[in-house]
C-alpha positions as CSV (number, residue, x, y, z in Angstrom):
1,X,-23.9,30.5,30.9
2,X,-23.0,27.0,31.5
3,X,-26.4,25.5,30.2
4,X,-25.7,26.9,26.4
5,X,-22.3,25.0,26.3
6,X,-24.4,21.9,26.9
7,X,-26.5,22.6,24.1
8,X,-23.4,23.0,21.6
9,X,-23.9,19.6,19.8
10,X,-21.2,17.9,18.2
11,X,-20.2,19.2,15.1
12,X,-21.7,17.8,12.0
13,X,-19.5,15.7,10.0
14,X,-19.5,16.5,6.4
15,X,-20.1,14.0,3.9
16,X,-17.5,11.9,2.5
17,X,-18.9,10.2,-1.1
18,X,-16.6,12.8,-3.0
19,X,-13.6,11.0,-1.4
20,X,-15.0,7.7,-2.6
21,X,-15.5,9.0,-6.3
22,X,-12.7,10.3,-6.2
23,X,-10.1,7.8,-5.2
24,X,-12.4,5.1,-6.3
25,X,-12.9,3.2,-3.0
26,X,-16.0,1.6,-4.1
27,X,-15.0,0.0,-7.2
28,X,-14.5,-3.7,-6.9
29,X,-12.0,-3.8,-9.5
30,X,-8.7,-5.8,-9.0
31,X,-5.8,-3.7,-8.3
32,X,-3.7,-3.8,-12.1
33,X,-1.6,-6.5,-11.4
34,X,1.9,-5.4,-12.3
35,X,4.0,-8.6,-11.1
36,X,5.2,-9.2,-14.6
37,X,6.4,-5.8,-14.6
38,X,8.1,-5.8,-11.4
39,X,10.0,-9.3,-12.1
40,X,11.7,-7.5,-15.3
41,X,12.5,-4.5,-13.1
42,X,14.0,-7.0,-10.2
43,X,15.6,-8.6,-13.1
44,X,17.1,-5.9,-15.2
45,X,18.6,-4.0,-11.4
46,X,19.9,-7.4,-10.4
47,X,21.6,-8.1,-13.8
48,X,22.7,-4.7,-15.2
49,X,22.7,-2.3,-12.2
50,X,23.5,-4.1,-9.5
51,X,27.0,-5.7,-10.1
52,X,28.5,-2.4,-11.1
53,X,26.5,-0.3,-7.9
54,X,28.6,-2.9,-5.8
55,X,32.0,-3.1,-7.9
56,X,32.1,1.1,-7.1
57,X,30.5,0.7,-3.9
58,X,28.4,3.3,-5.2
59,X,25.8,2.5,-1.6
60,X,28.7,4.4,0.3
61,X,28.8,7.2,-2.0
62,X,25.0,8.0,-1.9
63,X,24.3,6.0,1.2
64,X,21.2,4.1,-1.2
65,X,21.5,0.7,-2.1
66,X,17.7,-0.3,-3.6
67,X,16.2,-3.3,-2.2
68,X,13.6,-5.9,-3.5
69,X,11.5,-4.7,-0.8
70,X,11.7,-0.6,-2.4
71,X,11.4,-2.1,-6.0
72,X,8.1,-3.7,-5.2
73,X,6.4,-0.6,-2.6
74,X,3.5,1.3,-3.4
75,X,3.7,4.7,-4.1
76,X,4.7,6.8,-0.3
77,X,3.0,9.8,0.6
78,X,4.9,12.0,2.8
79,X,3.0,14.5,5.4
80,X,5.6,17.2,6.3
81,X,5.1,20.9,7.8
82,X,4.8,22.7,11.5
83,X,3.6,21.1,14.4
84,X,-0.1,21.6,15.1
85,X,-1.1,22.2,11.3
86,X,-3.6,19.1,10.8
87,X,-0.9,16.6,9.5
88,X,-2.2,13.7,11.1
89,X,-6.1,15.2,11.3
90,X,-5.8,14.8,7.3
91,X,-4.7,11.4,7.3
92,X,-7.7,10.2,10.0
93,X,-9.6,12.4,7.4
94,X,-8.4,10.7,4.0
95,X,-9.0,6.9,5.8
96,X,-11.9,7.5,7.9
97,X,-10.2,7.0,11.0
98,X,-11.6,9.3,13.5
99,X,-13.6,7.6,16.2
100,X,-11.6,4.6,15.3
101,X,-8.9,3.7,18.1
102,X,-6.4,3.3,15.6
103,X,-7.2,7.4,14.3
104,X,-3.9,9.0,15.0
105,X,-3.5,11.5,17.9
106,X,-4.0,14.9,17.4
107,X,-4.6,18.3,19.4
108,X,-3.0,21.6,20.0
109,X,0.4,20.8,21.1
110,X,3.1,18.6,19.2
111,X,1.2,15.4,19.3
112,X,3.4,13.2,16.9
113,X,6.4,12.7,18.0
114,X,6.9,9.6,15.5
115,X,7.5,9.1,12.3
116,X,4.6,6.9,12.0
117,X,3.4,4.8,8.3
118,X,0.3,3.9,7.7
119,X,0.4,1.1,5.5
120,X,-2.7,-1.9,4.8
121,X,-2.9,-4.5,6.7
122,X,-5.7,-7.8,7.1
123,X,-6.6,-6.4,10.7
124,X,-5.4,-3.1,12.6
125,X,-2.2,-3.5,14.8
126,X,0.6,-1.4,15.4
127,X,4.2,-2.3,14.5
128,X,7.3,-1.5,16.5
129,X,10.1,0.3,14.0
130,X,12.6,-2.4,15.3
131,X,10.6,-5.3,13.6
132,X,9.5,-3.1,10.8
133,X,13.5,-2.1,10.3
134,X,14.0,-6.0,10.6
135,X,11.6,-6.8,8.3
136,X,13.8,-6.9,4.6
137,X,10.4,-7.8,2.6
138,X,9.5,-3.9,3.6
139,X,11.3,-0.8,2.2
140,X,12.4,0.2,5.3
141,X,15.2,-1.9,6.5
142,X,17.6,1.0,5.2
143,X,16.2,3.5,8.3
144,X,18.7,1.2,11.0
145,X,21.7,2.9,9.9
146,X,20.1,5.8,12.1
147,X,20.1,4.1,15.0
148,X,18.3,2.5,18.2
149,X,16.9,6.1,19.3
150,X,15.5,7.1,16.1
151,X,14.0,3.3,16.1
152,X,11.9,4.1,19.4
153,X,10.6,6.9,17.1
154,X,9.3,4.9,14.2
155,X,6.0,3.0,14.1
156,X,3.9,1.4,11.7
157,X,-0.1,0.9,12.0
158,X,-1.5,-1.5,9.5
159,X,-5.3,-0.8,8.8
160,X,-7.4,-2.7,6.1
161,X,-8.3,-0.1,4.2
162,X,-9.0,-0.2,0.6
163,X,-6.6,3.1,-0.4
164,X,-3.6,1.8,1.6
165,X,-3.9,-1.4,-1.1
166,X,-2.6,0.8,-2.9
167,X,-0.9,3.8,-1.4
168,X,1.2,4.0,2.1
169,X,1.3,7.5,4.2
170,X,4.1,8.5,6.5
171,X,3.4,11.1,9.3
172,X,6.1,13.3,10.6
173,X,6.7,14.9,13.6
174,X,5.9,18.4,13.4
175,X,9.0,20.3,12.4
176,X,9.5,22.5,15.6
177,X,11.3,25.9,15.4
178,X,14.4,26.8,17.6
179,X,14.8,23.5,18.6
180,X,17.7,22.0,18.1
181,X,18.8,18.3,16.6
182,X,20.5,16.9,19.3
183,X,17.7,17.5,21.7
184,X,16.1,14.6,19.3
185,X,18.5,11.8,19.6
186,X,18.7,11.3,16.1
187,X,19.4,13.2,12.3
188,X,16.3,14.7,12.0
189,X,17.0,16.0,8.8
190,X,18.9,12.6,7.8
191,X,15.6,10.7,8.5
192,X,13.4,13.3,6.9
193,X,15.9,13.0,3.4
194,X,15.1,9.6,3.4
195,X,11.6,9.9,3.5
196,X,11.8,12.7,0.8
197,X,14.0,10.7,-1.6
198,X,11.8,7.8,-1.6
199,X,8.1,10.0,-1.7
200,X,6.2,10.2,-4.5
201,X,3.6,12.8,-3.3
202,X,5.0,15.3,-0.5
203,X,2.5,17.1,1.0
204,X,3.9,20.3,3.3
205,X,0.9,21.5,5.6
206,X,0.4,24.7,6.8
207,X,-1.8,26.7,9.6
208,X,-3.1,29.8,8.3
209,X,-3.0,31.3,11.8
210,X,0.3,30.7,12.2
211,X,2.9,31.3,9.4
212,X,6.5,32.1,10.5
213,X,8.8,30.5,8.1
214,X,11.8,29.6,10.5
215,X,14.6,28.3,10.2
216,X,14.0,24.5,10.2
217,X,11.6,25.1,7.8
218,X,14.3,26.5,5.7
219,X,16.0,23.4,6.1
220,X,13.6,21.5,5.3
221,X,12.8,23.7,1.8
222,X,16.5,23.0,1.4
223,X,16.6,19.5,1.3
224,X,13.0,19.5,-0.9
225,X,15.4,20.7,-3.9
226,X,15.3,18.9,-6.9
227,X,11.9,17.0,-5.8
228,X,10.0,20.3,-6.6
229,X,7.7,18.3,-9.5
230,X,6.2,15.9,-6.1
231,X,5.6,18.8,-3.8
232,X,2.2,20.3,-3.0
233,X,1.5,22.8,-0.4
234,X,-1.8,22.4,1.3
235,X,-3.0,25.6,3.4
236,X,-5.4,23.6,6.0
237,X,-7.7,25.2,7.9
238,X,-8.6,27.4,5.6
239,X,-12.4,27.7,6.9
240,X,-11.1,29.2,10.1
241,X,-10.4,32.3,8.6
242,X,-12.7,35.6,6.8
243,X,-12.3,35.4,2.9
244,X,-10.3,39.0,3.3
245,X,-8.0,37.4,6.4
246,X,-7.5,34.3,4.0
247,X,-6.1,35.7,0.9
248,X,-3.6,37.9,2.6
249,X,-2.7,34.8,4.4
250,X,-2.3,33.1,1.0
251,X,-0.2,35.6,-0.3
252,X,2.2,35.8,2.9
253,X,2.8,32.5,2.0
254,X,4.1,32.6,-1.4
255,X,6.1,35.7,-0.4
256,X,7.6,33.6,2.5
257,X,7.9,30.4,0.3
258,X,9.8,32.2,-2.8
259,X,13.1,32.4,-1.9
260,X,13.2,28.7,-1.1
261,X,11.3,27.1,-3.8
262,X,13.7,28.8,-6.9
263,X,11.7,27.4,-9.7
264,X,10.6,28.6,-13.1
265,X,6.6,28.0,-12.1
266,X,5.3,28.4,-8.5
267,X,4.5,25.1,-6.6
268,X,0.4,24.1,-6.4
269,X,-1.5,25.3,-3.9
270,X,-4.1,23.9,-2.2
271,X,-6.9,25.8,-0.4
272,X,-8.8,24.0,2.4
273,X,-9.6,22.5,5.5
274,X,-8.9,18.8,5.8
275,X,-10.8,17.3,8.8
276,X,-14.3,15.5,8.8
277,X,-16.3,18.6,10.6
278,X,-18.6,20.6,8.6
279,X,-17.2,24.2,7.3
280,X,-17.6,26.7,8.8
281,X,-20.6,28.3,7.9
282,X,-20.0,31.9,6.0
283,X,-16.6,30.5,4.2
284,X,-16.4,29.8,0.6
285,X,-17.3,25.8,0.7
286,X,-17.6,25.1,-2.7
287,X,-13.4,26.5,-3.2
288,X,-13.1,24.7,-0.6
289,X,-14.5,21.4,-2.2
290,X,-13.0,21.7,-5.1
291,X,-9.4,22.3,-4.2
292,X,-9.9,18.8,-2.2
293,X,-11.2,17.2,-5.2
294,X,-8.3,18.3,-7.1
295,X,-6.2,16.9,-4.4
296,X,-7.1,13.9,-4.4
297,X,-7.0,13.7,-8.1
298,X,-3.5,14.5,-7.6
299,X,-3.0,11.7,-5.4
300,X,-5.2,9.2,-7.9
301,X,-2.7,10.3,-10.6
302,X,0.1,9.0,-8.1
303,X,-1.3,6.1,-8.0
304,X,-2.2,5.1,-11.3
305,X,1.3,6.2,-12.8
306,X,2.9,4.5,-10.0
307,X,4.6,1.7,-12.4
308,X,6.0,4.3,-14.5
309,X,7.6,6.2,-11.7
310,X,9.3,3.7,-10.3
311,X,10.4,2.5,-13.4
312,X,12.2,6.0,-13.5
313,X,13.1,6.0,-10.3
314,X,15.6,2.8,-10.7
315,X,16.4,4.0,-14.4
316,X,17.7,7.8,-12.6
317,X,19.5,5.6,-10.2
318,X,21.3,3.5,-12.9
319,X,22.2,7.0,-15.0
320,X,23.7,8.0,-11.3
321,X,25.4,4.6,-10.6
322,X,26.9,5.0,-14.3
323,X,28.6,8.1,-13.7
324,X,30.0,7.4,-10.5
325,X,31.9,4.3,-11.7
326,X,32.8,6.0,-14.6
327,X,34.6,8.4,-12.5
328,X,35.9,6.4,-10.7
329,X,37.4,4.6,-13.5
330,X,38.5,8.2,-14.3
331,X,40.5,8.5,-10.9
332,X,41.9,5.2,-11.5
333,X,43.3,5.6,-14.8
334,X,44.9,9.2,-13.9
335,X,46.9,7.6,-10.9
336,X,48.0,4.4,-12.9
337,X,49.6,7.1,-15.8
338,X,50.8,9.2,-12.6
339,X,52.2,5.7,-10.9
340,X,55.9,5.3,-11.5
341,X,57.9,3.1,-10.4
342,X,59.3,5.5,-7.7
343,X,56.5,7.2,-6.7
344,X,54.4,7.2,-3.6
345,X,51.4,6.1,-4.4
346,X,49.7,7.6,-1.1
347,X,51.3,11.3,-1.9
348,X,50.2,11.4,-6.0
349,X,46.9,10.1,-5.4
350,X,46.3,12.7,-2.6
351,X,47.2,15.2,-5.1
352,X,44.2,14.0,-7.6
353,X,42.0,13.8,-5.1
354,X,42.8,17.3,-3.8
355,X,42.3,18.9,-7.4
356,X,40.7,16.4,-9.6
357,X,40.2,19.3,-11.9
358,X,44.0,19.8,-12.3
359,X,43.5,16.2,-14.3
360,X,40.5,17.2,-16.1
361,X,38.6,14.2,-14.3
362,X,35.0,15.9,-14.2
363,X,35.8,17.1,-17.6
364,X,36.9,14.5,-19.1
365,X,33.2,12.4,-17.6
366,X,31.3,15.1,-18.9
367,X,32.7,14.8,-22.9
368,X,31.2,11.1,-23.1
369,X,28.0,11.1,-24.5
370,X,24.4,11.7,-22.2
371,X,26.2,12.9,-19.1
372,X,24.7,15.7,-17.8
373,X,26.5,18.1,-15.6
374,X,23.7,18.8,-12.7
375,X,24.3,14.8,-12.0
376,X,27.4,15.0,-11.2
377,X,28.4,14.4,-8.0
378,X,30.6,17.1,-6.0
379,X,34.6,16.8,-5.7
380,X,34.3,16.9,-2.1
381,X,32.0,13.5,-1.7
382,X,35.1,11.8,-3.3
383,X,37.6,12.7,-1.1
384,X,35.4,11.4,1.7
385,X,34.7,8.3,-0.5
386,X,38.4,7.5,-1.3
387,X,39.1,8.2,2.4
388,X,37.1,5.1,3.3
389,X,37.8,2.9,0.0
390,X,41.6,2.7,-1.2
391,X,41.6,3.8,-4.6
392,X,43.6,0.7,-5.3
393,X,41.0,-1.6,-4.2
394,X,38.9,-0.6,-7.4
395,X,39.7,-2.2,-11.0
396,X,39.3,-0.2,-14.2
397,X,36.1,-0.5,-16.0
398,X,37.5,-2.1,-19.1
399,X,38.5,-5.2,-16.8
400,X,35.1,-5.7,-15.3
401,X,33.9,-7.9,-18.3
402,X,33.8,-11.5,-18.8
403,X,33.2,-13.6,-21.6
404,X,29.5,-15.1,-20.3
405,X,28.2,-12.1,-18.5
406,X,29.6,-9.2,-21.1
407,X,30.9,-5.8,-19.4
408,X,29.2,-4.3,-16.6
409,X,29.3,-0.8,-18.3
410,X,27.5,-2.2,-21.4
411,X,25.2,-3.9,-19.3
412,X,24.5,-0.7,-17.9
413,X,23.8,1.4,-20.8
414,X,22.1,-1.3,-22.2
415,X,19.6,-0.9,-19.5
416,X,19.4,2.5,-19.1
417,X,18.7,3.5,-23.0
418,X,16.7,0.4,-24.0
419,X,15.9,-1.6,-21.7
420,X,14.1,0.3,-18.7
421,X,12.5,2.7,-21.6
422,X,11.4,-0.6,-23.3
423,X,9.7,-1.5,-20.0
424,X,8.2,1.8,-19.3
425,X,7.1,1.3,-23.2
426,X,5.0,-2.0,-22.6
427,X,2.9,-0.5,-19.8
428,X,2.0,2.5,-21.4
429,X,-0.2,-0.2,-23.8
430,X,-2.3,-1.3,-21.8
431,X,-3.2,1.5,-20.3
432,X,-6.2,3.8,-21.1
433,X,-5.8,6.9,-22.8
434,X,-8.0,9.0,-21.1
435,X,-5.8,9.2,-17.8
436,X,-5.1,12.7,-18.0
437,X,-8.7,13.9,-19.2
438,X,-9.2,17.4,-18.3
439,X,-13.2,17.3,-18.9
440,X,-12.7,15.2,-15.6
441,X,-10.7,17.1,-13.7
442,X,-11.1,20.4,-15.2
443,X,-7.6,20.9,-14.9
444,X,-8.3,23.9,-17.6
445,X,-4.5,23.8,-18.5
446,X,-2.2,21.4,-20.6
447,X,-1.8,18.4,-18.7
448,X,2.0,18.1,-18.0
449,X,3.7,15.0,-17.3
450,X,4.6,15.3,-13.8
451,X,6.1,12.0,-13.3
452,X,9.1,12.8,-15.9
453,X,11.2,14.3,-13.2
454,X,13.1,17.2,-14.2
């Protein structure tokens, strides 16, 4: 009868001082104040990376060129996952924006259609993705190489909130099965590997009630190679199922999820319901409460290592830039011995570049010391590269010195084996010892260093 619906109060919200523990949004502590830091990073990129990243035109190999604005970002969490799984729900959740008019929109059908960040600001206000893209102090003036359409699609809200000081979230539309890219108007899966290259944290949500693992999900597992270490599943909405319902559920989902996460330990697993309402009464609360705890312990972490990470970050790039001139130092050198003087110089450098092994060219990169062979790049991307950049447009590496500045390869490997690990050295001083405590977290398991990335 109509009468008991009017009864059915609004549901109690449940209360939030764990969250503020937790991610410490009541201390009044200044933020650590890393600009020291970040001026050596700037410093050591602009001086030691840089020039050879540009001599190699290394941005067209990897599409990434870093800018000041991605050296000095906070740490980026990345919401990914279905449509209609709680994505943006959890981020109202995590800031307290609900009843707000700046709380994102949610409900049963594909709500976000946006890629939309969530960044701090003095006073709310919403951002257009053309002035954000336009914007070069802010990491992401690299997103307008995809275009005016996918522009309409990004947003940014700025809220003063005393976690985004230190943390930025980007919401994704929800990934939606059979559908295909076109009908977006932009690289879907382009934008999202930008995203996921730059996150730290990558959360990928899912809806107990409904688990079909489809093919742009696939996709999506696909391009999450490699980044394994930052990924944590969170099964949200856990309180709308019985305890019996939930753990087949649970194990549905690592039996769908194997195949496409092939590493040696299974990702982490996260149990709960992520919204500000009560649980439902009759489900296992205090799981529930404590796999949130531990998930927001896992974003704390994030943040407090966040120096060390991106010191890392730019030190994996410059090991990347590195090979990639020295290859194509490699290239160069095997056409000059190739060159004679009655040679085509179009026809013998087609044939390197159609079999580079033929010339031992990977080979030959891989006997110098510290190159690894899962960084090399594939033989295909350089015949796309060369097809854009003349080979003879590139000079040799042991003609990129000068008597001032000193050679842009020793430069480089200066920075990469002492300088950037000198840098992440001086932080680590000052920093408290008791980070990875497991009488605080009860972690119960040797704490591993995430943030050394694999």
């Amino acid at each position: 009868p109509p009468e008991e619906v009017e009864d059915a109060s609004e549901p109690t919200k449940r209360d939030r001082s764990h969250l503020e523990n937790t991610l410490k949004l009541n201390e009044d502590k200044p933020a650590d104040d890393f600009s020291g830091v970040l001026q050596r990073l700037r410093k050591i990129y602009h001086a030691s990376i840089k020039p050879l990243e540009q001599s190699y035109r290394y941005n067209e190999l990897r599409q990434h060129e870093i800018t000041d604005g991605e050296i000095t970002s906070k740490p980026m969490v990345l919401f990914l996952g279905p449509w209609s799984v709680g994505k943006s729900s959890m981020i109202n959740y995590l800031l307290g924006l609900d009843n707000t008019p700046y709380q994102l929109y949610t409900g049963a059908e594909p709500t976000t259609s946006e890629f939309t960040v969530i960044m701090h600001g003095p006073k709310l206000k919403t951002i257009e993705g053309i002035v954000m893209a336009a914007d070069s102090a802010r990491s992401f003036s690299p997103l307008e190489k995809f275009g005016q359409n996918f522009l309409e699609k990004l947003i940014g809200i700025e809220v003063p909130h005393k976690l985004l000081e230190r943390v930025t979230f980007v919401d994704t539309p929800g990934i939606i099965e059979n559908r295909k890219q076109q009908e977006r108007g932009y690289p879907f899966n382009d934008v999202c590997q930008w995203f996921i290259d730059r996150a730290d944290l990558i959360f990928v949500v899912f809806d107990p009630t409904k688990l079909d693992v489809g093919l742009e999900l696939e996709m999506l597992f696909r391009q999450l190679k490699g980044r394994e270490s930052q990924i944590r599943i969170i099964l949200n909405k856990a309180d709308s199922l019985a305890t019996q319902e939930l753990m087949r559920v649970y194990g549905a989902l690592f039996w769908s999820l194997a195949p496409l996460i092939n590493v040696t330990e299974p990702p982490r697993v996260y149990v709960s319901s992520f919204w500000p309402h009560e649980y439902q009464p009759d489900t296992h609360k205090d799981l529930f409460l404590k796999e949130e705890i531990s998930l927001l312990e896992d974003l704390n972490q994030v943040i407090e290592n966040r120096m060390e990470n991106k010191i890392a970050f730019i030190r994996q790039h410059a090991i990347r830039v590195r090979i990639h001139a020295l290859l194509v130092d490699r290239y160069l050198q095997t056409y000059k011995d190739k060159m004679t003087f009655f040679s085509d110089g179009e026809l013998v450098f087609r044939d390197i570049v159609e079999d580079p092994d033929k010339f031992f060219i990977f080979k030959s990169i891989l006997a110098k010391t510290n190159v690894s062979k899962f960084d090399l790049p594939n033989r295909e991307a350089y015949k796309d590269f060369f097809g854009i950049n003349p080979i003879t447009s590139f000079k040799l590496l042991s003609q990129q010195c000068s008597y001032m500045g000193g050679c842009f390869l020793e430069k480089i490997e200066k920075a990469i084996t002492r300088e950037l690990p000198d840098l992440l050295g001086s932080i680590g001083l000052g920093k408290k010892p008791n980070v990875l405590s497991c009488d605080i977290t009860g972690c119960g398991e040797t704490p591993k260093n995430r943030y050394r990335r694999p």
